[in-house]
C-alpha positions in Angstrom: 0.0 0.0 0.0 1.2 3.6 -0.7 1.9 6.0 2.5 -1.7 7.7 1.2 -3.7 5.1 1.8 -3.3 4.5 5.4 -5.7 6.1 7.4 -4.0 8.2 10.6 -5.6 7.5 14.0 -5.2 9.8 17.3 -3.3 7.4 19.3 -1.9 7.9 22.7 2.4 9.4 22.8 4.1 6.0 23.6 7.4 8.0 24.5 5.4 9.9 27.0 3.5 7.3 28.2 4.7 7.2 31.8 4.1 10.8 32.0 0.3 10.0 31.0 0.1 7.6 33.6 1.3 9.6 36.4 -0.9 12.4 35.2 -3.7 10.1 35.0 -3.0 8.7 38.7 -3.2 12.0 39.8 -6.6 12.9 38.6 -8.0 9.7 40.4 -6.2 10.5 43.5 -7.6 14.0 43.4 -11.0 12.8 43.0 -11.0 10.4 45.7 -10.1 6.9 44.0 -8.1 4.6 45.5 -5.2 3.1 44.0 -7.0 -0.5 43.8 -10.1 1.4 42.4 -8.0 3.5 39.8 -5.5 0.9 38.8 -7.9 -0.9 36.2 -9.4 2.0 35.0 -6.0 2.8 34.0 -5.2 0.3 32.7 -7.9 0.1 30.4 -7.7 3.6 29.2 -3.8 3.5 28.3 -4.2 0.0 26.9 -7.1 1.6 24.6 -5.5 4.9 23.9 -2.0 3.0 22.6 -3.6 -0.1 21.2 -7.0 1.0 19.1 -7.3 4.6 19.2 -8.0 7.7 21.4 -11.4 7.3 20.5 -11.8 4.5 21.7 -10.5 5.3 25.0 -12.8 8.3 25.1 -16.0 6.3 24.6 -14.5 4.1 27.4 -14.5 6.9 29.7 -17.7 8.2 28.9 -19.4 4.7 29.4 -17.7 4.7 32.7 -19.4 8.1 33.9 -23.1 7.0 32.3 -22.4 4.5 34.8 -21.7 6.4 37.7 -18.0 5.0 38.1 -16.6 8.1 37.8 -17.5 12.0 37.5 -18.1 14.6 34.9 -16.0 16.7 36.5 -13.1 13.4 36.3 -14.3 12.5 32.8 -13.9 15.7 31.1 -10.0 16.4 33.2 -9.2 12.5 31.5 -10.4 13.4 28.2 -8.4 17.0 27.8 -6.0 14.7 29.1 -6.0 12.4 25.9 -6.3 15.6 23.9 -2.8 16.8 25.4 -1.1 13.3 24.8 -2.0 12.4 21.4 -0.2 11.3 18.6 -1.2 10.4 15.1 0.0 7.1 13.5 
């Protein structure tokens, strides 16, 4: 296939992807989350974000606050959170 063919997707910054993480530990933390509580929520959204697409990981969030997991005030911080690590590939 030729270089124009290949469709970019936002995908989470693997070189920053510890910084992500902390950042993303912090917002939990700030919102009351414990580590046990955070730590698959975590995991799921940098496993989405770096493996299928930011998009993904956003409607992963967003599932998570229609279910009262998290907040709208958490969910919108981990989404402009996304927004600031992405990377098209």
């Amino acid at each position: 296939m030729r270089r124009s063919e290949y469709q970019r997707v936002a995908m989470l910054d693997l070189r920053r992807e510890n910084s992500f993480n902390y950042d993303l530990t912090e917002i939990f933390t700030n919102a009351g989350f414990s580590e046990e509580e955070a730590a698959p929520i975590i995991a799921n959204i940098t496993a989405k974000g770096s493996r299928i697409s930011l998009k993904e990981a956003k409607d992963y969030v967003k599932r998570m606050q229609e279910e009262d997991h998290i907040g709208q005030e958490t969910c919108n911080r981990i989404c402009s959170l996304m927004d600031r690590y992405r990377k098209y590939r």
